[in-house]
Structure formats: C-alpha cells, structure tokens
C-alpha positions as CSV (number, residue, x, y, z in Angstrom):
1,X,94.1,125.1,83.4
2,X,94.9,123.7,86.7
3,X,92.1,121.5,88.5
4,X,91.7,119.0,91.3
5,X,93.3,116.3,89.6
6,X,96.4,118.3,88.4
7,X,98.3,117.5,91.3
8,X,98.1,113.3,90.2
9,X,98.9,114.1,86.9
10,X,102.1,116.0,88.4
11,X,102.6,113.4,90.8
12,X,102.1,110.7,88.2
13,X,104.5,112.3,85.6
14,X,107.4,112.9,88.4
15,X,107.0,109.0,89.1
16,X,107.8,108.4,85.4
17,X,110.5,110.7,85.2
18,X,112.2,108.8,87.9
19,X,112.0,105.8,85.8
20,X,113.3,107.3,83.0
21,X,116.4,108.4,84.7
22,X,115.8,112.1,85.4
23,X,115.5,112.3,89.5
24,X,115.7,115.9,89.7
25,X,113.3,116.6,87.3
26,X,111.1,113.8,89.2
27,X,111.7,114.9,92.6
28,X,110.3,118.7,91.8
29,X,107.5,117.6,89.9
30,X,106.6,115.4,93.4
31,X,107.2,118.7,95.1
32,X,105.2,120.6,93.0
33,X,101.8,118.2,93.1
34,X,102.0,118.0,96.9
35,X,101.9,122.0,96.9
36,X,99.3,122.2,94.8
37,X,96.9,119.5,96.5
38,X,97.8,121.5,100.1
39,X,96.8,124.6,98.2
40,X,93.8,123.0,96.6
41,X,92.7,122.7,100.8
42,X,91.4,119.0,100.3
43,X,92.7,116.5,102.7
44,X,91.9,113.5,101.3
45,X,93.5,114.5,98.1
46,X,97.0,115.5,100.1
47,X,96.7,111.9,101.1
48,X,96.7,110.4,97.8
49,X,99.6,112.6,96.8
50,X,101.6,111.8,99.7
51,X,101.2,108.2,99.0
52,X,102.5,108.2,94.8
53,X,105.4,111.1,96.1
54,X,107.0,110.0,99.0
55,X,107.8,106.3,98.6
56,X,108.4,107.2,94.9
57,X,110.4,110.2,94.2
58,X,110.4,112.1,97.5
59,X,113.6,109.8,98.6
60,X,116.0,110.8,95.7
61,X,116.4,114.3,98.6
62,X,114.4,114.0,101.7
63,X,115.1,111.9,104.8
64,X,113.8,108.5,105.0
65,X,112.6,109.8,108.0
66,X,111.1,112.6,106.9
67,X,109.1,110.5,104.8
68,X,107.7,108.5,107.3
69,X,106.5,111.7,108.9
70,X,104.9,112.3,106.1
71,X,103.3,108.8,105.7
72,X,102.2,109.4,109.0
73,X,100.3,112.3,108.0
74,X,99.1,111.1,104.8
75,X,97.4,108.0,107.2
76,X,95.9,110.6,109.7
77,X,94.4,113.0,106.6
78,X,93.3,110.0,104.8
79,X,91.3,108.5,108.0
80,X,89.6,112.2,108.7
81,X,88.1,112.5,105.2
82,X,86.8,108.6,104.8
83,X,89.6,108.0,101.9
84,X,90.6,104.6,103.5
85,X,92.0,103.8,100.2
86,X,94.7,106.7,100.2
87,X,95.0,106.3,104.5
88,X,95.8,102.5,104.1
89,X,98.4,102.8,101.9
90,X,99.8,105.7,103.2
91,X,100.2,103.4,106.5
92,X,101.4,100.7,104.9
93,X,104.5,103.0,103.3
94,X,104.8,104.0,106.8
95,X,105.6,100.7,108.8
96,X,107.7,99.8,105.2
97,X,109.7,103.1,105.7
98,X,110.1,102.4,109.6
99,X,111.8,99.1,108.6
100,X,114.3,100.6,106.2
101,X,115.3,103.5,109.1
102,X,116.0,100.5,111.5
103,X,113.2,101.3,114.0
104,X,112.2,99.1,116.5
105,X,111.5,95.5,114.8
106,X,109.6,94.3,117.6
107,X,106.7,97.4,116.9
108,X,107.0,97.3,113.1
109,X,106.2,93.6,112.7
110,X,103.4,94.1,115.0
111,X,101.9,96.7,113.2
112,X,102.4,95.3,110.1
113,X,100.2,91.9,111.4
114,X,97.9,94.6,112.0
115,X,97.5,96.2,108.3
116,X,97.3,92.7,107.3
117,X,94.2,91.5,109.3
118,X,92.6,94.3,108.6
119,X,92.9,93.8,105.0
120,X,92.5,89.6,104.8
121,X,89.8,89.6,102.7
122,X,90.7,92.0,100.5
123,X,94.8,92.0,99.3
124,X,96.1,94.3,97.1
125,X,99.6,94.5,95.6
126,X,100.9,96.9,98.6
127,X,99.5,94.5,101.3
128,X,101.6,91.6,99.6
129,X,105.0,93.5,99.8
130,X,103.8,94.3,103.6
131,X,104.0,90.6,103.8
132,X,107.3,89.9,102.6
133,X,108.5,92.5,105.0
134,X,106.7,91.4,107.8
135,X,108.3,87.9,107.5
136,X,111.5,88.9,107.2
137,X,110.8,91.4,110.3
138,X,109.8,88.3,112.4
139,X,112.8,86.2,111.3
140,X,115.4,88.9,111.8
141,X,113.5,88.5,116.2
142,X,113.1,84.9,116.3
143,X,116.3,83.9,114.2
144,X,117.4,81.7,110.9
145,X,115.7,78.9,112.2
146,X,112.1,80.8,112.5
147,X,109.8,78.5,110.5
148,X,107.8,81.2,108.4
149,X,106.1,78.5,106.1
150,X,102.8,79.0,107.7
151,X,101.5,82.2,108.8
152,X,98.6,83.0,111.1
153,X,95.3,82.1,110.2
154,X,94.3,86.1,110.0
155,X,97.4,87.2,107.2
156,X,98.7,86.1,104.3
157,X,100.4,82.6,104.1
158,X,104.3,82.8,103.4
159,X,104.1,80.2,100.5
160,X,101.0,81.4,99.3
161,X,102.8,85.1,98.7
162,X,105.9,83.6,97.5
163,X,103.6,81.2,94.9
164,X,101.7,84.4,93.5
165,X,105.0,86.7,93.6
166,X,106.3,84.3,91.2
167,X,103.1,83.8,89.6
168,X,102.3,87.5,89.1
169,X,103.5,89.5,86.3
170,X,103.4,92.7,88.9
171,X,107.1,93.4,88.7
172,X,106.7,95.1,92.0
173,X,105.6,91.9,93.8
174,X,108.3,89.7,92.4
175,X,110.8,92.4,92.6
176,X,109.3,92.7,96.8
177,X,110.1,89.4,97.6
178,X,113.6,89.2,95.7
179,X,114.6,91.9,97.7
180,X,113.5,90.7,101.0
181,X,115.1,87.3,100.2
182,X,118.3,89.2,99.5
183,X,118.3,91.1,102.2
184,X,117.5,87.8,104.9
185,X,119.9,85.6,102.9
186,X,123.0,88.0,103.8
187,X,122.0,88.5,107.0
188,X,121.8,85.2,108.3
189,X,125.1,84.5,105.8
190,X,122.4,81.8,103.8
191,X,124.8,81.7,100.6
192,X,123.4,79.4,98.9
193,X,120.7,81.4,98.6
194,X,122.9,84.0,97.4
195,X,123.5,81.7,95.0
196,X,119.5,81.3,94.2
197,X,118.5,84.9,94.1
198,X,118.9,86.8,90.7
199,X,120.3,90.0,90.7
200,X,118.4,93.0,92.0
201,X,120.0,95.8,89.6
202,X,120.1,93.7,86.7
203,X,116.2,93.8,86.7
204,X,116.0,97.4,88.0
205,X,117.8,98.8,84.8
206,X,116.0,96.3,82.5
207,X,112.6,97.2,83.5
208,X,111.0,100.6,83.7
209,X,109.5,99.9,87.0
210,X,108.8,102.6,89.5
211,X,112.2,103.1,91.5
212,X,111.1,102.8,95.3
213,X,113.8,102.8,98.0
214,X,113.2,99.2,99.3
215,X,114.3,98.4,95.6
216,X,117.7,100.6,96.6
217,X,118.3,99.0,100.1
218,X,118.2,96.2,97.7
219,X,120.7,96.8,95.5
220,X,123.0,97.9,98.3
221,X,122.0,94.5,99.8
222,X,123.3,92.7,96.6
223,X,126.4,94.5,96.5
224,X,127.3,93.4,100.2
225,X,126.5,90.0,99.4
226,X,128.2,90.0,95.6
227,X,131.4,90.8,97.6
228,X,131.4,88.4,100.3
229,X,130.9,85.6,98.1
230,X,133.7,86.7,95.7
231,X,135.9,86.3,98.9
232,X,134.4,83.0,99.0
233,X,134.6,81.7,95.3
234,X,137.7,83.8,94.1
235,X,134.6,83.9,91.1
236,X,135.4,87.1,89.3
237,X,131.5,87.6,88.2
238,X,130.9,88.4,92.1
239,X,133.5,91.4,91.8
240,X,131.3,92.6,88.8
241,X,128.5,92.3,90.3
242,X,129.5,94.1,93.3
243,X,131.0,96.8,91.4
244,X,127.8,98.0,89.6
245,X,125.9,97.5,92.8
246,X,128.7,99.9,94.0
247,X,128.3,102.4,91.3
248,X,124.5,102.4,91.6
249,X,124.7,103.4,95.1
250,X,127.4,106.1,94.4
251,X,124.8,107.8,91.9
252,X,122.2,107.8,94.7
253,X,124.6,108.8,97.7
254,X,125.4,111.9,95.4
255,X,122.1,112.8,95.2
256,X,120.8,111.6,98.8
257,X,123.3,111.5,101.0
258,X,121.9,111.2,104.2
259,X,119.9,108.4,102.7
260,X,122.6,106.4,101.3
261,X,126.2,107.9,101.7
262,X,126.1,105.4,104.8
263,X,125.6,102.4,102.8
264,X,127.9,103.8,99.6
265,X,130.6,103.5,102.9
266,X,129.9,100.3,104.0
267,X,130.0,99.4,100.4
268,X,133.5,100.3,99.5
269,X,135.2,99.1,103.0
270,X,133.4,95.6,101.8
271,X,135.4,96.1,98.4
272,X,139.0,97.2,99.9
273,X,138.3,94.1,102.4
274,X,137.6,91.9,98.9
C-alpha cells in the first residue's frame, strides 16, 4: 500500500523514465507524487518532491515559469518545517530557473553569491552547478573581459570548480560546466572555444543522466554555435552537428512549446541563414 515515502518512489521512477526516453509517462508519474505528498498534508515532504519533479520532469509541459513558482514554494515549505536540506535546494533550482527565463541578471547573481556563502563550508553537487551559473551570470554584466579566475573569499573559486568538474565522475557537474561554457563562448562569439568544448547532445544521448532543462538550453546553445561556425569553416561536421541539435529541440518544442518552440525558431532561421 501507499505510505509517506510513495510519493519519492513516484517521483524517483518519473525521473528515470525521462531518462529512458518516455517523457509522458515521466511527466505524470512527477504529477502524481506531488499530489500524493500535498495529500499526505506534510510540508516538508512537498518540498522534497518539488525539488526531484520540477527541475526534472515537470519541464517536458509546464512553464519554466511555473516552475520557479513552484521552487519558490518548495523553498518557503522547506524553511517552515526545518527541512533545510529540501528548502536549499529547492532555492537553488529557483535562482537556476530564473536564469534560464531571462530574469534580471543583476538580482539572480546576487542571490546566487548568497546560496553560496551560506553553504562555503559545506558544497554539494547542486551548490557547484550554482557556481558555474553564477559566473557566467557575472560575466554576461561585467563583459568578455571579466576576469572570473578568482572568486571571492566567501564562494567557490572558479578554477577550483572547473578543476573538480573535470575531476569528478558526477556527470552532472561536468555536464554543468560544459554547458555554461557553451553557452558564454557563443555569446561573447569566443570560437575557439567553440572549438574546445565537446558536444552537449553527444553526451546527453550516451549517458543515462537525468535530463534537466539547463542540459536543453544547452543543446539549443550548441546548435546556435554548430551553425555559426559552419558559416565560418564551410566544415560540413558543423551542419551535422547543428542538425541533431536542431532535431533535439524539435522533439522538445512538440512536447513543450512554450518552453522551447522559441528556441526550435531561432534554431531553423540560424540554419536557412547557414
């Protein structure tokens, strides 16, 4: 029969379903363990939920704004019943979320300095990806030539988090930090770094990794770059590269569309332009 930790195990088998290619199925097995836990009446157990379901499975149909309503939520619900654990990490997804809906950089790389003082003497696997976002977050203000080698004496060290990311067999990490580095080398039109970074999808379909959107923004990311430097190399490996990047955003604008039909756009005016 059902108990208190049925809604994990439902959360916990959506998550995998993702992985293994089934985002329906994931998506309503998420749904299902976060009605279960509000039903159950025990807050800090809602928070937990909220953080495995949203930033895993919650984005193949809901908002990305939404979700970082419901982050908030998750933080508040977390805080009131002494689950700092669940209410940490809940706000962590949150300032991550806020990033990917464009929200004010200035705010989001302040509060993310925030979670990471707070949690200096004790990082986890979340606090390093808040890292890699914050830095990126700081560069995209201050410009290219922002020199992010040394971070404050109260958060993590850029090297340092760039040393263990590549030091770490947490696919997540690594996977973190590639996509950030994608993401800041197109921006700033850094191709050689282009040149540098390995490709996002390529690991996504190799590894059975949980599927979080930052690892989507990523691909999408990618593609925009695999097309602009296929303009500039006339290199037809760029052309396949963007084209699955292309295709793997197709799949998720069909399902999401109001999370990624924006980007499957851009995508294909980058291709006709190729």
């Amino acid at each position: 029969g059902l108990s208190e930790i049925s809604p994990i195990a439902f959360a916990q088998f959506g998550v995998t379903a993702l992985c293994m290619g089934n985002a329906c199925g994931g998506y309503r097995m998420g749904s299902l363990a976060l009605k279960l836990a509000r039903n159950l009446r025990v807050p800090g157990l809602v928070s937990s939920i909220i953080a495995i379901v949203q930033p895993c499975v919650a984005w193949v149909s809901e908002p990305f704004r939404n979700i970082a309503d419901s982050h908030q939520l998750g933080h508040t619900l977390g805080k009131q019943c002494g689950d700092e654990s669940s209410s940490n990490l809940n706000n962590s997804w949150l300032e991550l979320t806020n990033f990917l809906t464009g929200q004010d950089l200035t705010t989001i790389s302040s509060e993310m300095h925030s979670i990471m003082r707070e949690h200096r003497k004790n990082h986890t696997w979340c606090t390093y990806c808040i890292a890699f976002t914050y830095y990126l977050s700081v560069a995209l203000i201050e410009g290219p030539d922002f020199r992010d080698s040394v971070g404050a004496s109260d958060i993590p060290n850029q090297c340092d988090i760039i040393a263990f990311a590549k030091s770490t067999k947490y696919e997540i990490i690594s996977l973190n930090m590639q996509t950030n580095q994608m993401i800041r080398s197109f921006l700033f039109r850094q191709y050689d770094e282009i040149l540098k970074t390995p490709g996002i999808l390529s690991r996504l379909l190799g590894n059975k990794i949980p599927l979080f959107s930052l690892f989507v923004v990523g691909v999408f990311y990618e593609g925009l770059s695999s097309f602009c430097m296929a303009r500039r190399t006339q290199d037809d490996i760029w052309i396949t590269r963007g084209n699955a990047a292309l295709a793997f955003i197709q799949h998720w604008s069909n399902l999401a569309p109001r999370n990624f039909e924006n980007k499957l756009l851009l995508l294909e005016a980058e291709k006709y332009f190729t």
